[in-house]
C-alpha positions in Angstrom: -26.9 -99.2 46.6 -27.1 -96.5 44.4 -23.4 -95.3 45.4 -22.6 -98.8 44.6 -24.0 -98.4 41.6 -22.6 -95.4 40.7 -18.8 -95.9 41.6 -19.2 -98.9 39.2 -20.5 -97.3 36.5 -17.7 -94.7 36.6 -14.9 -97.2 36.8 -16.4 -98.6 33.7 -15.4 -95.2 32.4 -18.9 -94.4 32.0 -19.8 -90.4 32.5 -22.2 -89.7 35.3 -22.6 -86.1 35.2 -24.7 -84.2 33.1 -22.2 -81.2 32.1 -19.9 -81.7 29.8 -16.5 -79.8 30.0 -15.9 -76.8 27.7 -14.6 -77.9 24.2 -16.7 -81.0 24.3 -20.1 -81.9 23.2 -22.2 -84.6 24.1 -22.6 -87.0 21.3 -25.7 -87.2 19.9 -25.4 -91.7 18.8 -23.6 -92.6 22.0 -24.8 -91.5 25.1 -22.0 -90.4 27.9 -19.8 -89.9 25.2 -18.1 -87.3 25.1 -16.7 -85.5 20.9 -14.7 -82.5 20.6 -16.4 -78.7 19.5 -14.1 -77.8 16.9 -14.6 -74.1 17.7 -13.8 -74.5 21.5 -11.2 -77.1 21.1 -8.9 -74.2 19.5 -9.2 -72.1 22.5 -8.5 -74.6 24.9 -5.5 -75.4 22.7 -4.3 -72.1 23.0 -5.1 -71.8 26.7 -2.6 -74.5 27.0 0.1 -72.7 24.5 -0.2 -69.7 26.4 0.6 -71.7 29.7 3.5 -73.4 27.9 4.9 -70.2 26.9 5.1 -69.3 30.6 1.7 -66.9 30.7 -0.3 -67.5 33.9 -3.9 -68.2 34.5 -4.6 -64.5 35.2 -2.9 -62.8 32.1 -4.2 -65.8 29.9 -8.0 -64.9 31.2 -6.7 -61.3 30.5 -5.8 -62.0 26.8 -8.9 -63.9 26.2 -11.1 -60.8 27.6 -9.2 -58.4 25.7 -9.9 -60.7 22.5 -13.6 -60.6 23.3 -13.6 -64.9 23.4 -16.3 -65.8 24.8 -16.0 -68.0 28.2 -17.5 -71.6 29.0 -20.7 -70.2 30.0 -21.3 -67.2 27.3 -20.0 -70.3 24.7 -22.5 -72.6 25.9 -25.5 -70.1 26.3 -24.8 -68.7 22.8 -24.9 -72.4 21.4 -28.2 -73.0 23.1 -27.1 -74.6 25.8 -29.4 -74.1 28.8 -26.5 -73.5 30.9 -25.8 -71.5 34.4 -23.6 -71.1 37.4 -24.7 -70.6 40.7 -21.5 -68.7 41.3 -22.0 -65.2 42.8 -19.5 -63.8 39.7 -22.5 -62.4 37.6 -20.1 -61.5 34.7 -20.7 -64.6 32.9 -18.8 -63.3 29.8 -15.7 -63.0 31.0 -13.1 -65.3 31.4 -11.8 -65.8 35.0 -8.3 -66.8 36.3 -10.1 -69.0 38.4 -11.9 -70.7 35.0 -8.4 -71.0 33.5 -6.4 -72.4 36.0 -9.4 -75.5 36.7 -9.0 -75.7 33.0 -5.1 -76.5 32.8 -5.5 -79.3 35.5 -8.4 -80.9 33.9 -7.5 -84.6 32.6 -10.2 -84.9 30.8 -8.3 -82.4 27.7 -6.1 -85.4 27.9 -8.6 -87.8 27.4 -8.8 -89.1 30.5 -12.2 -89.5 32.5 -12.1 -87.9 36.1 -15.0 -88.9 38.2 -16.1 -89.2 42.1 -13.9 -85.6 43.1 -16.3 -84.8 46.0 -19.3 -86.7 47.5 -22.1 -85.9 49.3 -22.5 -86.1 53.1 -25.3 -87.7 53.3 -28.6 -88.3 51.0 -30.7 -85.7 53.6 -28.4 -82.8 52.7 -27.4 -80.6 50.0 -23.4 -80.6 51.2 -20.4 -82.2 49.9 -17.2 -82.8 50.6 -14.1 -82.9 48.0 -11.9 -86.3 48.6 -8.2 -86.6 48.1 -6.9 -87.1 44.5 -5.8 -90.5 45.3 -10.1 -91.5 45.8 -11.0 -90.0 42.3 -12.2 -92.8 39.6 -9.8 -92.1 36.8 -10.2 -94.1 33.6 -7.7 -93.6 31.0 -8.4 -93.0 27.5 -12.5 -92.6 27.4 -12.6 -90.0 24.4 -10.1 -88.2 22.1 -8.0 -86.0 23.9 -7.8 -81.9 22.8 -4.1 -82.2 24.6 -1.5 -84.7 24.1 -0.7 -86.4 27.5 2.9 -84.8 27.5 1.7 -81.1 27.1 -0.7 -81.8 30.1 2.0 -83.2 32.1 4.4 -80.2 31.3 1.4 -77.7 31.8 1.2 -79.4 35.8 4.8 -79.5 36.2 4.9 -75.8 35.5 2.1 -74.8 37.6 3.6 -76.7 40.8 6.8 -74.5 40.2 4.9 -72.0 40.0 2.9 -72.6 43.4 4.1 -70.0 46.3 5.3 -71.7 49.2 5.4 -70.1 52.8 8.5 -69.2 54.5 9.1 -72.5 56.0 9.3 -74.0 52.4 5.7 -75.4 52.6 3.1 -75.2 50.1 0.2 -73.4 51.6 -3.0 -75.9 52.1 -5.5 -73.9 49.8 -2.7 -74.1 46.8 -2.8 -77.8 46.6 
């Protein structure tokens, strides 16, 4: 029931998570609503400039590093946000290619709300499994978008070009 619950709530276009994507913050009269940080809003604006202009992920994080921008985490934690990863990447002040490139496929700096990516396995374990793009609750239009819906699209476009493929002409499974 709670599932239930759950999926229905985000097809309402209602946020379930608690985290709330760099160059947002949670506001304070509506609650799951999501209103753009200024500050971080310029980054990510840039991020996607920079992927425009042809830069990759990798050189982009470089850049940022070399500017001394703080990343999502260092951001949040030096706005008081209790804030931590679990990854094993203790460097939480740098910007990573990995950070940048989850960043250029994220709807929601369109405006869009992405829900239900992965689920759990069941409600006596701790894993999860991550389900096919055409499963995920999408609900267009839930908050004011940092990135026009044609730069996003342009950004994608440019990353699948940029995706190796093998020599057969197929796209590896782990670049999808």
């Amino acid at each position: 029931k709670i599932r239930a619950v759950q999926k229905a709530k985000g097809e309402r276009g209602e946020r379930l998570t608690v985290h709330v994507p760099y160059g947002y913050c949670k506001d304070p009269e509506a609650k799951g609503k999501l209103v753009v940080d200024p500050e971080a809003a310029e980054i990510v604006k840039r991020i996607f400039s920079m992927a425009l202009s042809g830069i990759g992920a990798h050189k982009i994080a470089r850049i940022l590093n070399d500017e001394k921008v703080p990343s999502p985490t260092a951001y949040k934690q030096m706005n008081g946000i209790h804030y931590h990863i679990a990854a094993k990447n203790r460097n939480v002040g740098l910007w990573s290619s990995p950070t940048v490139y989850q960043m250029l496929h994220n709807q929601t700096y369109a405006g869009n709300l992405v829900q239900g990516r992965h689920k759990k396995i069941s409600y006596k374990t701790e894993k999860t499994i991550w389900l096919p793009k055409s499963q995920w609750i999408v609900v267009e239009n839930t908050h004011e978008p940092i990135i026009d819906m044609e730069t996003f699209e342009t950004v994608q476009m440019m990353l699948k070009e940029r995706t190796r493929s093998g020599a057969k002409g197929e796209i590896h499974p782990l670049a999808k």
